[in-house]
C-alpha positions as YAML, in Angstrom:
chain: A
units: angstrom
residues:
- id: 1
  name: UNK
  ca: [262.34, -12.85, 185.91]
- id: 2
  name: UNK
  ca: [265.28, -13.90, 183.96]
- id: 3
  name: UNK
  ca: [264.50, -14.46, 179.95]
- id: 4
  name: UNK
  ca: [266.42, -18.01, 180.18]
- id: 5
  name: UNK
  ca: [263.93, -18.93, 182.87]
- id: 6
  name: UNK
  ca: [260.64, -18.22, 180.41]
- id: 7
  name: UNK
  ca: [258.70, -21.32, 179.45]
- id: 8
  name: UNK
  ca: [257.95, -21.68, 175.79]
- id: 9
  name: UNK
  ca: [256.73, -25.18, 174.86]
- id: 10
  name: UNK
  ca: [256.23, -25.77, 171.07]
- id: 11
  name: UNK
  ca: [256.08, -29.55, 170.17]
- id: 12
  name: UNK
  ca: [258.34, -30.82, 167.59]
- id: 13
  name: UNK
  ca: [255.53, -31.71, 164.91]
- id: 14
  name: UNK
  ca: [254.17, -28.13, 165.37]
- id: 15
  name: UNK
  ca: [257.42, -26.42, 164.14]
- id: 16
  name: UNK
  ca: [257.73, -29.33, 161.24]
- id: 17
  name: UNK
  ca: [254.43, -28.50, 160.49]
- id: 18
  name: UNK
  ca: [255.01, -24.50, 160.12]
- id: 19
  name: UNK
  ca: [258.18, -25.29, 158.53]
- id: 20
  name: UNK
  ca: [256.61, -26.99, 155.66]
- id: 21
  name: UNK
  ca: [253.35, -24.42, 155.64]
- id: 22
  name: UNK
  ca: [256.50, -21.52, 154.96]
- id: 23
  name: UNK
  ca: [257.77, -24.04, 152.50]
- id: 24
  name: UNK
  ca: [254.46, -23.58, 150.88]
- id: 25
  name: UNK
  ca: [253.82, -20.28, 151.01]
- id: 26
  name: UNK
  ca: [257.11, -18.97, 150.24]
- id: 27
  name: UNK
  ca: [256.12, -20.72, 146.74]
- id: 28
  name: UNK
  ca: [258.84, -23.43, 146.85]
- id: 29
  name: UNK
  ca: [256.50, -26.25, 146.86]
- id: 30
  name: UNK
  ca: [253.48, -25.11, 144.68]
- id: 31
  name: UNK
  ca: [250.02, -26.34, 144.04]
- id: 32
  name: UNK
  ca: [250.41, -29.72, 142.29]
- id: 33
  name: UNK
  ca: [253.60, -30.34, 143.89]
- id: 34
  name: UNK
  ca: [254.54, -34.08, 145.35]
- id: 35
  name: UNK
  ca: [256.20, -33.48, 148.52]
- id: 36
  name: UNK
  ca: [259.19, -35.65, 149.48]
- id: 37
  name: UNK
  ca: [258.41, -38.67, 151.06]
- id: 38
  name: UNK
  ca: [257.99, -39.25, 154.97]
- id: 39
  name: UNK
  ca: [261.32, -40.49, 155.33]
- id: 40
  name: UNK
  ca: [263.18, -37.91, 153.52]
- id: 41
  name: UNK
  ca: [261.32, -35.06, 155.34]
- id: 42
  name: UNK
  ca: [262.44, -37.17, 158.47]
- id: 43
  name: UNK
  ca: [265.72, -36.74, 157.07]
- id: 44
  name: UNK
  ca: [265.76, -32.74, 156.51]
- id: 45
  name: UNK
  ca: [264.25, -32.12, 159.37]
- id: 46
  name: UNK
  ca: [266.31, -34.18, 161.73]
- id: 47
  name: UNK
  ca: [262.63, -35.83, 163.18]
- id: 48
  name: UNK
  ca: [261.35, -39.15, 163.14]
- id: 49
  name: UNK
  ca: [258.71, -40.53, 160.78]
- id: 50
  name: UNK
  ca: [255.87, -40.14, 163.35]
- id: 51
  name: UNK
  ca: [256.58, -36.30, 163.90]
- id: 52
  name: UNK
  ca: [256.34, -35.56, 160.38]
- id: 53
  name: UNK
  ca: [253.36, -37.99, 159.87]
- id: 54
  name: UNK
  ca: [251.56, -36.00, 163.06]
- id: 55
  name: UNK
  ca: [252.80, -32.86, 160.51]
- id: 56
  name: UNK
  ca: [250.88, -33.74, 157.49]
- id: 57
  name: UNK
  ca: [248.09, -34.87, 159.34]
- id: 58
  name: UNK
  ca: [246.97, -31.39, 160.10]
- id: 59
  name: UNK
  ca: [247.83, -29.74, 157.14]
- id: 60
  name: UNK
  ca: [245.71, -32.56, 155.54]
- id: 61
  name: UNK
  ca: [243.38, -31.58, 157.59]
- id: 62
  name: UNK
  ca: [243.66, -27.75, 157.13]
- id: 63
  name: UNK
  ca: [243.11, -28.66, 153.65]
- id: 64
  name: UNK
  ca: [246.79, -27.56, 152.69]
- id: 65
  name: UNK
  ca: [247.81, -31.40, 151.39]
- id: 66
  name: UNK
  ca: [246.15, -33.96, 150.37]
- id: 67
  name: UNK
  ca: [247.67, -37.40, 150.68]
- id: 68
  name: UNK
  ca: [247.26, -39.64, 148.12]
- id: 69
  name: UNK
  ca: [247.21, -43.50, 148.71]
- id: 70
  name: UNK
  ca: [249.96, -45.43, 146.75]
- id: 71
  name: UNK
  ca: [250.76, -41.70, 145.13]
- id: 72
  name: UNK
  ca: [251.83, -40.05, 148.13]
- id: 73
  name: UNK
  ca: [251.21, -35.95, 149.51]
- id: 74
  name: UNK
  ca: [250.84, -33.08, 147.16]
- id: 75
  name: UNK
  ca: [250.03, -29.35, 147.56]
- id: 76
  name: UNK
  ca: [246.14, -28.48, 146.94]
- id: 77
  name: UNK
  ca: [244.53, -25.14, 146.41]
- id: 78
  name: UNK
  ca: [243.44, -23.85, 149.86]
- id: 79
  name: UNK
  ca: [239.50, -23.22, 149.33]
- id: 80
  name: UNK
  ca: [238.56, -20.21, 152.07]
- id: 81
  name: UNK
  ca: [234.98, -20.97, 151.75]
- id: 82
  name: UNK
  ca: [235.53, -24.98, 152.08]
- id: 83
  name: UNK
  ca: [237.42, -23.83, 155.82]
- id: 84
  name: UNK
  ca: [235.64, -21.36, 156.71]
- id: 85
  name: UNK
  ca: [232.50, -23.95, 156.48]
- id: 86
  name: UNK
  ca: [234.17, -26.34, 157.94]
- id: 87
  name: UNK
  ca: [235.77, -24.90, 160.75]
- id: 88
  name: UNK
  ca: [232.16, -22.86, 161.67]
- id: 89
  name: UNK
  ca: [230.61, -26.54, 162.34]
- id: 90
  name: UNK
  ca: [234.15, -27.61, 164.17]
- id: 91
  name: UNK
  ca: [233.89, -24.47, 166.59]
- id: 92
  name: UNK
  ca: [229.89, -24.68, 167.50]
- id: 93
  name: UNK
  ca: [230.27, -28.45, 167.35]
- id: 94
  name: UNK
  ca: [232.87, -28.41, 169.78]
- id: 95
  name: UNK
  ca: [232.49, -25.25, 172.00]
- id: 96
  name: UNK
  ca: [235.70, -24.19, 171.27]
- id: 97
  name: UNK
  ca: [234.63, -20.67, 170.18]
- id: 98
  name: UNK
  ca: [233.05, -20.02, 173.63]
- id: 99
  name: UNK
  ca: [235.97, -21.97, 175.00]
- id: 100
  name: UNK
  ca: [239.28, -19.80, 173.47]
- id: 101
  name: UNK
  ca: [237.15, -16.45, 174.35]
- id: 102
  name: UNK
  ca: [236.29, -17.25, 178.17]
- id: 103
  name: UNK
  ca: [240.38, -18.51, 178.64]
- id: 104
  name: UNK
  ca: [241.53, -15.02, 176.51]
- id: 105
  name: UNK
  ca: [238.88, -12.76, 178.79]
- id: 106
  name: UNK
  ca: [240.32, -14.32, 182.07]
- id: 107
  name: UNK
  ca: [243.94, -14.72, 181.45]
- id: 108
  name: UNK
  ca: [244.97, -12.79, 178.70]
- id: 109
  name: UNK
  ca: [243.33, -9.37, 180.87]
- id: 110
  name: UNK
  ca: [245.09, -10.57, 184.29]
- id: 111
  name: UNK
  ca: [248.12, -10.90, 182.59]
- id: 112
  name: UNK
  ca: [248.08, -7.24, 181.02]
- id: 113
  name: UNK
  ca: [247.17, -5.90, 184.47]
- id: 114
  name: UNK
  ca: [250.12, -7.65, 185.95]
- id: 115
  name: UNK
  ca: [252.35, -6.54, 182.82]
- id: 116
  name: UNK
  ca: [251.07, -2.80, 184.03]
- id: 117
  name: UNK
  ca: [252.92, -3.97, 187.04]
- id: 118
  name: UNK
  ca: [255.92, -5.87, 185.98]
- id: 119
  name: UNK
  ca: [256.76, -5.06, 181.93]
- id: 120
  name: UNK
  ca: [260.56, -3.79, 181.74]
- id: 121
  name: UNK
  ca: [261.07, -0.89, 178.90]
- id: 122
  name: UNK
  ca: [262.49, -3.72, 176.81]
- id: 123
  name: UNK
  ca: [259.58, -5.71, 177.13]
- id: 124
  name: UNK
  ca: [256.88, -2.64, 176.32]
- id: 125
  name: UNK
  ca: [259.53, -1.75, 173.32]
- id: 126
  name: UNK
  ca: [259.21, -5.40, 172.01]
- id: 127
  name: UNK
  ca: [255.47, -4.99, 172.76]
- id: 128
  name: UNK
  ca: [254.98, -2.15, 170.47]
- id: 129
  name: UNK
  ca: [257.36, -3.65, 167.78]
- id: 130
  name: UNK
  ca: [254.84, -6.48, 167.65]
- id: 131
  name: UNK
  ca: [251.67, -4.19, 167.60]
- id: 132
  name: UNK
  ca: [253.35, -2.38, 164.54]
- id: 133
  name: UNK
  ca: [254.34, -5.37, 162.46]
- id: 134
  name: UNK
  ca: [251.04, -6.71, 162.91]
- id: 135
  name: UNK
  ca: [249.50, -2.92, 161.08]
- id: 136
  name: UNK
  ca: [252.28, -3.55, 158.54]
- id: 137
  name: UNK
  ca: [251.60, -7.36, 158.01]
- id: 138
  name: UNK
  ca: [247.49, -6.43, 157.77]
- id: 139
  name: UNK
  ca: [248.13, -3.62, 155.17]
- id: 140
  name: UNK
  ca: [250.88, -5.50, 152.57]
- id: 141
  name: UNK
  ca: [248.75, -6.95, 150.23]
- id: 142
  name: UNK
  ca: [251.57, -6.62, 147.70]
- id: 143
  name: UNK
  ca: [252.75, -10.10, 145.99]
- id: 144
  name: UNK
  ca: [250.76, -12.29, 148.04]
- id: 145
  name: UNK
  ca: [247.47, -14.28, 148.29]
- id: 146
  name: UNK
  ca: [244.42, -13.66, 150.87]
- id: 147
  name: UNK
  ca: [245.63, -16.84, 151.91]
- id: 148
  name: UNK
  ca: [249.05, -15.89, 152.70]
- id: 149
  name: UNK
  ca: [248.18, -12.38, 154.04]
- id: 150
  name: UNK
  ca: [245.23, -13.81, 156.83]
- id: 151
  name: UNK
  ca: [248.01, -16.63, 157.41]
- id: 152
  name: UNK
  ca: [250.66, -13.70, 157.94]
- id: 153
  name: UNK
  ca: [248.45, -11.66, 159.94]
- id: 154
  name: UNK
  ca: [246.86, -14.33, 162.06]
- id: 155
  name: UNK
  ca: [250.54, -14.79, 163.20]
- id: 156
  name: UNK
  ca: [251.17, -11.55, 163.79]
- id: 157
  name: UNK
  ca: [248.19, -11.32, 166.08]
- id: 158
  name: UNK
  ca: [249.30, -14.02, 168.15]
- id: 159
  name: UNK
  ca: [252.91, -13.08, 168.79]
- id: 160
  name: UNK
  ca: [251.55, -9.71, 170.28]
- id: 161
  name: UNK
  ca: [249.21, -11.50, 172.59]
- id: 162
  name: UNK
  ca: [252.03, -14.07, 173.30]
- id: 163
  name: UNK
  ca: [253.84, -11.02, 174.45]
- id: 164
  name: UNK
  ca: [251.48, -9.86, 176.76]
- id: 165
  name: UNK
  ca: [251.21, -13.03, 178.37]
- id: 166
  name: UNK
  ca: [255.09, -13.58, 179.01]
- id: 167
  name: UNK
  ca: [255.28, -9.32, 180.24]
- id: 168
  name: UNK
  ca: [253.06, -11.07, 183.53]
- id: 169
  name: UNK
  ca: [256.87, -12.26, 184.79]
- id: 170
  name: UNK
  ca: [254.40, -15.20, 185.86]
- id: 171
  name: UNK
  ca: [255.89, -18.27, 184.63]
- id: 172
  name: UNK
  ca: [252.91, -20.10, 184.62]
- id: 173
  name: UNK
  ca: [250.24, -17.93, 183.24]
- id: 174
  name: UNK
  ca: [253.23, -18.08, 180.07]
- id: 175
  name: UNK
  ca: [252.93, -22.08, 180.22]
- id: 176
  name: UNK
  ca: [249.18, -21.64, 179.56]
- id: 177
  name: UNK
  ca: [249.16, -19.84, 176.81]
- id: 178
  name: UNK
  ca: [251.82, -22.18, 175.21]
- id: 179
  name: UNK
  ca: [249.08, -24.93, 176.32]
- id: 180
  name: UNK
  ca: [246.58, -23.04, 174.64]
- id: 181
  name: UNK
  ca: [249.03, -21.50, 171.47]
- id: 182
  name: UNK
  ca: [247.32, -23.63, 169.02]
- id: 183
  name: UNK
  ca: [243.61, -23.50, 169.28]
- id: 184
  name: UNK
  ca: [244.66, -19.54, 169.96]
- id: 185
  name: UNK
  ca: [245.96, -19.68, 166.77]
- id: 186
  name: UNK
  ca: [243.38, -21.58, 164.70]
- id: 187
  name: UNK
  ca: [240.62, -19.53, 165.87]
- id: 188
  name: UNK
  ca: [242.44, -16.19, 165.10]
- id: 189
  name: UNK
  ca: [243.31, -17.25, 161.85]
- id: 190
  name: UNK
  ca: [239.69, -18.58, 160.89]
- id: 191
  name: UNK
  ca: [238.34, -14.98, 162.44]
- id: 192
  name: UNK
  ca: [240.55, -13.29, 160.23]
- id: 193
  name: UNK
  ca: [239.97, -15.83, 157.27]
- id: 194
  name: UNK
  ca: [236.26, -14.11, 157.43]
- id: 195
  name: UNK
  ca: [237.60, -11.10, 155.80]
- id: 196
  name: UNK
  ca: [237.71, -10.89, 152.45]
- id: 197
  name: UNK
  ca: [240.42, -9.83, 150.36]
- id: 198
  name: UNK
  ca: [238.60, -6.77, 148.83]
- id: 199
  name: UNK
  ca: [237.48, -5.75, 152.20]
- id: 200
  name: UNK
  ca: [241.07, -6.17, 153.82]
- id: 201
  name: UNK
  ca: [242.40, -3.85, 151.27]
- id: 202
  name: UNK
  ca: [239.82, -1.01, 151.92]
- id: 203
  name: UNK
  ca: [240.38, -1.31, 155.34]
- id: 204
  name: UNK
  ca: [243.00, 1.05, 157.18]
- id: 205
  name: UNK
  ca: [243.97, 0.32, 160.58]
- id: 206
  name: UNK
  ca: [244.05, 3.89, 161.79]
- id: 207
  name: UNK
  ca: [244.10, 4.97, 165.70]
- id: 208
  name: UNK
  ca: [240.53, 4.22, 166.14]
- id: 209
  name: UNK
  ca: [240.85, 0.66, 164.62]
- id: 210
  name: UNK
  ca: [244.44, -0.40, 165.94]
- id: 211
  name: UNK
  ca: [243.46, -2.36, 169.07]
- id: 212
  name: UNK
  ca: [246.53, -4.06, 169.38]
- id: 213
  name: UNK
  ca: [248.49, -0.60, 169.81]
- id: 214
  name: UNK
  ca: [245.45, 0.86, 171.70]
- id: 215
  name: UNK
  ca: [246.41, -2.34, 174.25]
- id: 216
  name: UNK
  ca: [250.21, -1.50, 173.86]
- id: 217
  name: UNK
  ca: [249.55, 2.16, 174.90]
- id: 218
  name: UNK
  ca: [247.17, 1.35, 177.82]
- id: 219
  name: UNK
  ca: [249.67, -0.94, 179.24]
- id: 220
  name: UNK
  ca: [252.28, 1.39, 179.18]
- id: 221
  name: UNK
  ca: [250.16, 4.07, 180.30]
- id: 222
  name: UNK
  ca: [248.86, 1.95, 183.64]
- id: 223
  name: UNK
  ca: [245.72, 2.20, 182.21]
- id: 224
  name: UNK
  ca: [243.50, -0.72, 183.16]
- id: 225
  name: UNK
  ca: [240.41, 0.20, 182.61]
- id: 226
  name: UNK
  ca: [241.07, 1.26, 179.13]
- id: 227
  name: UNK
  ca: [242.83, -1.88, 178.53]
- id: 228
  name: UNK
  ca: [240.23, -4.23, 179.80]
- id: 229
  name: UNK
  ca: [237.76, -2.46, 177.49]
- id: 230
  name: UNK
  ca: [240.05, -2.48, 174.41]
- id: 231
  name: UNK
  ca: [240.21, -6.71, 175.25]
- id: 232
  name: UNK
  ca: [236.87, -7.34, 175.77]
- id: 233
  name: UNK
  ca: [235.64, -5.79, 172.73]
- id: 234
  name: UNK
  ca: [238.58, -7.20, 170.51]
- id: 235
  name: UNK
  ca: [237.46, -10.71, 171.92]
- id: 236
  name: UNK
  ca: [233.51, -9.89, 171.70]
- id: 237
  name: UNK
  ca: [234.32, -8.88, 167.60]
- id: 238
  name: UNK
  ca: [235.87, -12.36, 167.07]
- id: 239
  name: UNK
  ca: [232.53, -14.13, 167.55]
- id: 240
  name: UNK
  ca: [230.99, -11.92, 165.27]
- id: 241
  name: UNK
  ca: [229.57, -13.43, 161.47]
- id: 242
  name: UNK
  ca: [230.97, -10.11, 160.41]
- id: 243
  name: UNK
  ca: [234.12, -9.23, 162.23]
- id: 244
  name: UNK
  ca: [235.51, -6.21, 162.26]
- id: 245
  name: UNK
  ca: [237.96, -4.42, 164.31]
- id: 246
  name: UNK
  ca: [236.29, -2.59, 167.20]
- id: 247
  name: UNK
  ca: [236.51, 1.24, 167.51]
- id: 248
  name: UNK
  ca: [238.41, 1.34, 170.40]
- id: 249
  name: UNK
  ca: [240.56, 4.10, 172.96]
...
């Protein structure tokens, strides 16, 4: 299928709201920081009030911002511990643990078998870019916070299973996971958020450990079986108190 013809749906107030989260972490707005009001963010970004309202709302709720009444929104320290607690109650409260594993078990493993079928060279080659930047994101701990490294490596994670998805040539099974992007991405980054940062520096992702390139090579390879395995036990370690990556190949 023709690139032009992929479907990628992001909603306006989700790329205000990463926007402003890069603002952040890039150190341009720091702790203690005001932010500019809603209408001059409406302004920069070229949105409407209610987008960047919808914006702050969830990094208010992520316990990035706080908004102040009659003050207006600053920068807070991001407490791990606070989110971590908070979103354990969210995800048993909710089901959405059980939820994002069943949809990544189903379609995230069809769609690899179909990429087996369908992936060009260019899309493999942009498949194994992905699984390396995510083993150089998870092992630069240089200049940086935990916060900013699980943020940066939570990201990584999900472009390479993004990828996966839209190698399937099935326009469709792409349109789900753009349905499903977000939670995808919250739950990643709170399984990786369970790391901490002394452990994430001890740990080396070498071939035993690097499921996402163990996944690259079994797709290229034809190798279902393998793959399927590699998945399952990636998705099984999420739900894990202690995750870890899986031995896996």
């Amino acid at each position: 299928m023709e690139e032009n013809m992929r479907i990628k749906k992001v909603s306006v107030s989700e790329m205000v709201c990463e926007a402003l989260q890069m603002q952040i972490s890039s150190g341009e707005w720091k702790v203690g920081d005001r932010l500019p009001s809603e209408s001059d963010l409406a302004k920069t970004f070229g949105v409407n009030r209610l987008t960047v309202r919808m914006a702050l709302q969830k990094l208010n709720a992520l316990g990035v911002l706080e908004t102040r009444t009659g003050s207006g929104t600053y920068v807070i320290a991001f407490d791990f511990e606070s989110y971590l607690q908070s979103a354990s109650r969210f995800y048993e409260q909710t089901g959405l643990l059980d939820a994002v594993c069943e949809f990544r078990n189903h379609m995230e493993i069809e769609c690899a078998r179909l990429a087996m079928e369908r992936a060009t060279e260019e899309d493999l080659e942009t498949l194994k870019d992905l699984a390396v930047q995510h083993r150089v994101e998870w092992e630069d701990h240089d200049g940086t916070n935990h916060e900013n490294w699980c943020r940066r490596v939570a990201l990584a994670d999900l472009k390479f299973h993004e990828q996966v998805c839209r190698m399937s040539h099935n326009p469709l099974f792409t349109y789900a996971f753009a349905v499903a992007r977000e939670p995808t991405h919250e739950y990643i980054l709170f399984c990786v958020s369970k790391w901490s940062a002394g452990a994430a520096q001890k740990f080396t992702l070498d071939h035993r450990r690097d499921v996402h390139y163990s996944i690259y090579e079994a797709i290229k390879e034809k190798d279902f079986e393998g793959c399927k395995k590699d998945y399952a036990a990636m998705i099984e370690s999420y739900t894990n108190i202690d995750w870890s990556m899986p031995v896996v190949g």
